[in-house]
Structure formats: C-alpha cells, structure tokens
N, C-alpha and C positions, 0 to 999 in steps of 0.2 A: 515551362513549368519544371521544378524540382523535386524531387523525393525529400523526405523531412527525417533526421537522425533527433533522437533525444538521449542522452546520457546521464540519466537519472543516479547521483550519488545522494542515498538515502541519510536522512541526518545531518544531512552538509552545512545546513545552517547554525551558528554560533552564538556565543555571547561572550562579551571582552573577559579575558583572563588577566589578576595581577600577574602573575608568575608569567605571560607573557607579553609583559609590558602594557595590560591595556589593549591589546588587540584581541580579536578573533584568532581561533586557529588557520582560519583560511588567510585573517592579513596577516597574521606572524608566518604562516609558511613560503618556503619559497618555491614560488611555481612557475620558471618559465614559459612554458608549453601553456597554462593558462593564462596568463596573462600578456602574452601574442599574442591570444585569440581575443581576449578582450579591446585587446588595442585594432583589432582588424575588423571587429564587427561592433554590436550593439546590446549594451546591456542595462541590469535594471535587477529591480530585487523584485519577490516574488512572495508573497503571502497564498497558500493552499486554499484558504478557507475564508481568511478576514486576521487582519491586524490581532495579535494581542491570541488567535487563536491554536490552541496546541492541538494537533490534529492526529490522530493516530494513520498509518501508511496509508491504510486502504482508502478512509475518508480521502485523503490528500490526492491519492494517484485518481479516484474516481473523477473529481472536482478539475483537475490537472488533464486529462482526458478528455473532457469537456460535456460528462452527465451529469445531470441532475440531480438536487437529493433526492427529489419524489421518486426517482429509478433507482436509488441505491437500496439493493437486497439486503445488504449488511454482511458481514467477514466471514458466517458460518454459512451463508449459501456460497461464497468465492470458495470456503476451505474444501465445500462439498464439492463443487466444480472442478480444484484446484487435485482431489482422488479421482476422476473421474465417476462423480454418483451423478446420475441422471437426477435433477431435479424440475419437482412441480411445483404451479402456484398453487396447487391446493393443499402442499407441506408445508409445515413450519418448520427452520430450522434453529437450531443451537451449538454449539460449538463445548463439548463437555472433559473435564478434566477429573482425572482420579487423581486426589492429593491425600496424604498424612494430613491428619486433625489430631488436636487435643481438647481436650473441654478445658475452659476459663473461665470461674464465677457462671456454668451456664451456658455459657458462647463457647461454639467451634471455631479453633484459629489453625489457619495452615499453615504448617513447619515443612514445608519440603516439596518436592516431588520425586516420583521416579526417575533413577537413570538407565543405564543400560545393561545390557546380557542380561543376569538370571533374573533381576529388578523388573524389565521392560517383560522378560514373560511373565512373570507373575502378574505384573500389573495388565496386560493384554484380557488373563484368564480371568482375574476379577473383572473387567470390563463384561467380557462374556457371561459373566453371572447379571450382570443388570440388564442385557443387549433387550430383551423385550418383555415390556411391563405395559400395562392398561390400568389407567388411573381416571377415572369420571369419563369413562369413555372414548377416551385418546387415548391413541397407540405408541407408546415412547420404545422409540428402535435406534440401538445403538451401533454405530460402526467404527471398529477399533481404527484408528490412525499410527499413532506410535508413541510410544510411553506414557501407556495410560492415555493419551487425549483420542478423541471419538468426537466423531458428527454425529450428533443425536436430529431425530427426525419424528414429527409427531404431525400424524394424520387423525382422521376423523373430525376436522372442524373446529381447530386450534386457530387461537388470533398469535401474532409474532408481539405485538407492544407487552412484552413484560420486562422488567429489568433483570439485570444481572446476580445472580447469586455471588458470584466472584467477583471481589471487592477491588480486585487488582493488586492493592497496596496490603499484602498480606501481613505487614508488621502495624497498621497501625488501623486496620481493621476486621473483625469476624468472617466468616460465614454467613453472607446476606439473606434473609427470606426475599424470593421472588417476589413483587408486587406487581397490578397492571398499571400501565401507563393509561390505559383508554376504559371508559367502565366495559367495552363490548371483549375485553380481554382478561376480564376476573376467575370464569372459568377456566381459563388455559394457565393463570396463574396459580392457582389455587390447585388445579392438579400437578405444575410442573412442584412447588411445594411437597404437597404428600410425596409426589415419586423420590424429591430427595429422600424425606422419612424414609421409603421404603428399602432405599439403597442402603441408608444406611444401616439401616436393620441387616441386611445382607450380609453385609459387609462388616459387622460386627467380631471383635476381636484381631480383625485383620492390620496391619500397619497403615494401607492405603484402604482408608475407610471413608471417603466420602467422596461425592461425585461435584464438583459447580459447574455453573452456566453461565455461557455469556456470550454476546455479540448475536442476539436473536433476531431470525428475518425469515424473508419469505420470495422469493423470485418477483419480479414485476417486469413488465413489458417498458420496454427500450427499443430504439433504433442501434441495427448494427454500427461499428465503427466506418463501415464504408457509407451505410446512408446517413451517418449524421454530418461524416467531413470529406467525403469524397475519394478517402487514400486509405491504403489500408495495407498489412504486413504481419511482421512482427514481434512478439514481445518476450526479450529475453531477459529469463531470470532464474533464480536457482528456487524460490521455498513454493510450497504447494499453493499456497491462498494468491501468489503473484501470477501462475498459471491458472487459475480458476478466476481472478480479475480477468486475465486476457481472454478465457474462454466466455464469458460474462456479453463481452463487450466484440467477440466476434474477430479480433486479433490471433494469428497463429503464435502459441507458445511454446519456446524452444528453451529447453535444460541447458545452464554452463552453470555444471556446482562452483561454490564457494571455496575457496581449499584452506583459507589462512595465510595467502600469497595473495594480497589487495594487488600488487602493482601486473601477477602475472593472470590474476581472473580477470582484472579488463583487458588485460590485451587478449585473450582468448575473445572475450566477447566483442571488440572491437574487429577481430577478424571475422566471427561471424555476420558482425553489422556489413562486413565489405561484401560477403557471399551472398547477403541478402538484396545487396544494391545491384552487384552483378545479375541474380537471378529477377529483377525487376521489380520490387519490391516498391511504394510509394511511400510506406513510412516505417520505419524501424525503431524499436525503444529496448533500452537496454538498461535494466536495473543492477543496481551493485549495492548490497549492506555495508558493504566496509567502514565508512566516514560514520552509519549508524552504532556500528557495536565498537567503533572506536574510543566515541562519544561515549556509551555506557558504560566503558571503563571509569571516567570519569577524572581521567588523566588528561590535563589539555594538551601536553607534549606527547601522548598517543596520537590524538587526532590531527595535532600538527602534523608528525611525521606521518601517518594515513595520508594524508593529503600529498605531503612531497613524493610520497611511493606511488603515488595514481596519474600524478602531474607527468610522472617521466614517460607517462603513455601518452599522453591523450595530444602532442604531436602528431601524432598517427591521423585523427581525423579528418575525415573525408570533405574535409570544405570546400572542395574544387571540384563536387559535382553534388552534393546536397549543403539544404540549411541542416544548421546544427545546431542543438541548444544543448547547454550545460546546466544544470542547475541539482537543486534538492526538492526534495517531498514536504521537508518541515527542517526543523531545527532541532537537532539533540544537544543540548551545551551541556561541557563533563561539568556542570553543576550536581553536587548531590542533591539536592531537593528536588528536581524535577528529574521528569523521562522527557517527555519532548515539549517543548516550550514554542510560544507566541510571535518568535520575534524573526524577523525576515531575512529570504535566505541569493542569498546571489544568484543571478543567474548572465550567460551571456548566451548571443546568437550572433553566428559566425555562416560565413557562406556567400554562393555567387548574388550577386547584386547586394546584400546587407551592407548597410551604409556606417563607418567606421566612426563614432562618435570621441569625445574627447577623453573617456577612459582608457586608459594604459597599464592598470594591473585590477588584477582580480582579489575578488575580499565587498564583504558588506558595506565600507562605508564607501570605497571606489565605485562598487556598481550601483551606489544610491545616487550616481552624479549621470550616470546615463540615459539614452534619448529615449527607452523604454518606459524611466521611469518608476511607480510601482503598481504590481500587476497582482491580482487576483487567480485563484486557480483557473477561474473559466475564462480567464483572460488568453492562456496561452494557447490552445488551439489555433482559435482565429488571428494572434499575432504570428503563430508558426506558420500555417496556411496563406497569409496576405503578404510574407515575406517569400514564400515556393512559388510565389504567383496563380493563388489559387482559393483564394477568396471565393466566399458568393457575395453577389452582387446586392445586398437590399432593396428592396423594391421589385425586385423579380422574386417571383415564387415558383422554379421548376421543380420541386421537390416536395411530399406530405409530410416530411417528417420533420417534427417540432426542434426547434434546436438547433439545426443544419447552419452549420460553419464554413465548409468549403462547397464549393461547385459539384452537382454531385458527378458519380464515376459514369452513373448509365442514365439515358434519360426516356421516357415512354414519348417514341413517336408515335401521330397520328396516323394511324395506315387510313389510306383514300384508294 
C-alpha cells in the first residue's frame, strides 16, 4: 500500500481564449514537468459537483474529499473552525461582513469594504458595537475576524436554512432581506432581519454602516477522514476557512502562507508534503490559490504564465513512493462574466503501479482522452484509494460508518 499526495491548484480549470489561440491557459502553457507526469500516469478531467456546475471552494474540496452534502455545515462553521471557535450543533452560524452602503431609490447597495491599518480598526471597533444583540429571543454574537468580517453565532434555537443577505454580485444587486428556505426557519429569518435593522441603526452616520450575511449552517455529524477512507494526514493551506475544512473533517492543518511567489509557495509546500511522507503520514493534500486569483485577474496570459511558474516545480513530486494527483477544485476562466464556471478541469494520477495511458501533455482536451475518463467529486477518493492499493472491498462490511471508501485503519476484534 501507498501514501496518496494531492496537489490541489484552485481554479485550474479553463475555458478556450482567442487571444490564445483557442486554447485553454493550461493547453496554451508550457509545462514540461506536467505533462511527464501525464505521459507516465493516468488521466481524466474532473467535474466537483456535476457537469455545467460552478461550484464555490468549500462545496468543491468537501465533495472532492469524499462527504456528503447532508454533512456539509456550510463555509461559516469551516471559517468558525478555520479561528479556532469551538462549535455546537445547537448554534447557527453566519459568516458576517461590515461593508459602506448607499441608499438607491430605497435599496442599500455596497460600494467597498474595509482595508487595512486605521480602516480595519475602526471597522474592528464598529464590529464590537453590534458583537451582542437579542432579537425574538436569539442571541446574535459576534466575533471579529479581520477587516470588518466576524463569525456571527446565534443560539437560543435558530434554524440555519435562511438565505443570504449578501448578494455576492454587489454591482448589479442590493442588500438582500434574509428569507427562510424551510417554513420551520421564519423565526430565525425574521429576527436575523430586524438584527440587520438594528445594526443599522447603530451604525448610523458611520461609513461602514451595515452588516450582511451569508454562507449559513450549523455543525452536523460526520465520520472522521480516517473512518470514512482509512488514511489520514495532512492538509496544507494558507486561508482560515481551508484550516477549519481540515479541522471539519478531522485532517491535521498546517500554515504555508501565500506570499505572491506562485512558483516558490509550492515548493515550500511540496517540501512540507516530503516531511509529511517521511514522518509517516498516509495521506497529504496541499492547497495553492495561485491558478484561482490568476484567473480573477482575468487576464488569460496571467494565468497562463501561473501555470508555467508552478510547472517548474512540480518535477519535484514524490511519485516513486506515493500516488499523486494533480488537479483543480473548479474552473476560474479569466472570462469577465463569471467567478467560477461549470466546465471541467484536468486532472492526472501519477505513481507506483498507475498505469501510463495514451495521454502525453496536460490541458482539458488532452486529459479528456484518458483511461480515467470523467470523474465526479466523489469520484476521487475511492479512485485515489484503489490506485494506493487500498480500496474497500464491497460486499464486506468491516466498518459503521456510511460512506466508507478505503479499507479502514483499525478494526474492532472479537476478544474470546
């Protein structure tokens, strides 16, 4: 059996550019180092979710991971995690933002946010003026994160199905009123509502006068990562909600910041992937934004050269004593119209025994020709796991827990 490496570049998926002839940034780039590895192993393209769907990170890596949606807490219990806030399923949480508003015919639309030094304290110290309110008998408590944004946490017997106030698309939408998704969640809507009121009354005359919400949940019971696949490690990444995913799911989460050097933060993190193999580790994943905020630039010849800057690393991988896989979370194409789009993102698997198929370079429409095929989020585990030689077997049940992909790590004997 093998240890499993993932090297997770965020956004890596594309879609064809004129200005690059028609290709992808990943076919227009040129990447030796990937495209060995595609010619030595086995590849395939990779939808997070389902064909056609644009998926935000957390959806993606949970799905990729190999949970559930019925286990998915949603982004403001990972961000809660991701600070270290101990959370319950008897909280709801919220994920809350102090933004500049104008009024508009009526509607509050958001112009800005905070940035940093005397900006982020002030916006800190207005936070602190909302931090604890009671509204229909839930307790809305706020904890500052930084620049202005806060985990809001509301107890007393809150449902999580409400929508979002925060529109996302601040130019071409308002300031949403929360609604329920479920009738048993009208009360929790209805006050998280008035609390906005109240903020904003608060918060009246100030610049940063209004508070939104979004990304609501509430903890739910899961299997660890060791008893759903048998291996277990850890997950490197630099932003908090990517540590609070790993903490989620029972993975160790280790810091390698970001600096603006794509080509020298993976090799830092690829060195830590090696210390982690050394120190016995069965599975290791390592997250990188780079190819993601490349993409948001919206420059296809950024993300091309992203690509070539990361290519010159990733030679280094350890495929001569773990599987490896390459791939993305979703697709960021430098299209202006979208943030993350539908459309499917390369992936290869490289390593001892992986079987070396008829692809020869890397890029969307090369690894559409591979033995992989196309894979679904919850595809990859159990291909990553049956490729380390570590499958479970169907038809045997040594294990309770729902789900269960590999073999697991400990097994309850009989004592006689």
């Amino acid at each position: 059996m093998h240890p499993i490496v993932v090297v997770l570049l965020d956004g890596l998926g594309d879609r064809a550019h004129a200005s690059l002839g028609g290709r992808t940034a990943n076919e227009a780039a040129r990447t030796p180092n990937l495209d060995a590895l595609a010619a030595s192993g086995s590849t395939g393209l990779l939808y997070a979710v389902g064909p056609g769907r644009a998926p935000s990170s957390e959806v993606a890596h949970w799905s990729m991971l190999g949970y559930l949606p019925e286990e998915f807490p949603n982004r403001a219990v990972l961000e809660a995690l991701g600070v270290g806030q101990e959370v319950d399923a008897d909280d709801v949480f919220a994920f809350a933002a102090l933004r500049p508003a104008e009024q508009r015919d009526g509607q509050l639309w958001l112009t800005g946010r905070p940035g940093y030094g005397d900006e982020e304290v002030a916006a800190e110290a207005l936070v602190d003026r909302c931090a604890e309110l009671e509204v229909e008998a839930l307790r809305f408590s706020l904890t500052h994160v930084r620049r202005g944004e806060a985990v809001l946490r509301v107890s007393g017997g809150a449902d999580e199905r409400v929508t979002d106030s925060d529109a996302f698309f601040r130019d071409r939408h308002p300031v949403l009123r929360p609604q329920a998704a479920h009738p048993d969640a009208e009360r929790t809507a209805r006050a998280a509502e008035l609390w906005m009121r109240l903020v904003i009354e608060r918060l009246a005359g100030e610049r940063f006068n209004v508070i939104t919400l979004k990304w609501w949940g509430r903890p739910r019971p899961a299997p660890s990562f060791l008893e759903r696949h048998g291996v277990t490690g850890t997950f490197i990444a630099d932003s908090r909600f990517m540590h609070g995913l790993a903490r989620a799911v029972g993975l160790e989460p280790v810091h390698v910041a970001e600096t603006g050097d794509p080509a020298a933060d993976l090799a830092q993190r690829l060195d830590v992937v090696r210390e982690r193999l050394e120190a016995g580790d069965t599975f290791v994943f390592s997250h990188l934004k780079a190819t993601d905020a490349a993409g948001h630039t919206k420059d296809p010849a950024v993300k091309q050269q992203t690509i070539e800057l990361l290519d010159g690393k990733l030679g280094e991988l350890p495929t001569d004593r773990a599987v490896v896989c390459v791939t993305g979370d979703h697709a960021t194409p430098a299209f202006p119209e979208v943030i993350h789009s539908g459309d499917p993102v390369p992936l290869l698997m490289a390593g001892p025994g992986v079987r070396a198929d008829s692809v020869t370079s890397f890029g969307e429409l090369d690894c559409s020709q591979g033995i992989l095929g196309q894979l679904r989020g919850a595809d990859l585990m159990p291909v990553l796991l049956n490729a380390a030689d570590r499958p479970l077997f169907l038809g045997s049940r040594p294990t309770p827990f729902a789900g269960a992909d590999g073999y697991p790590a400990v097994l309850e004997p009989l004592v006689v």
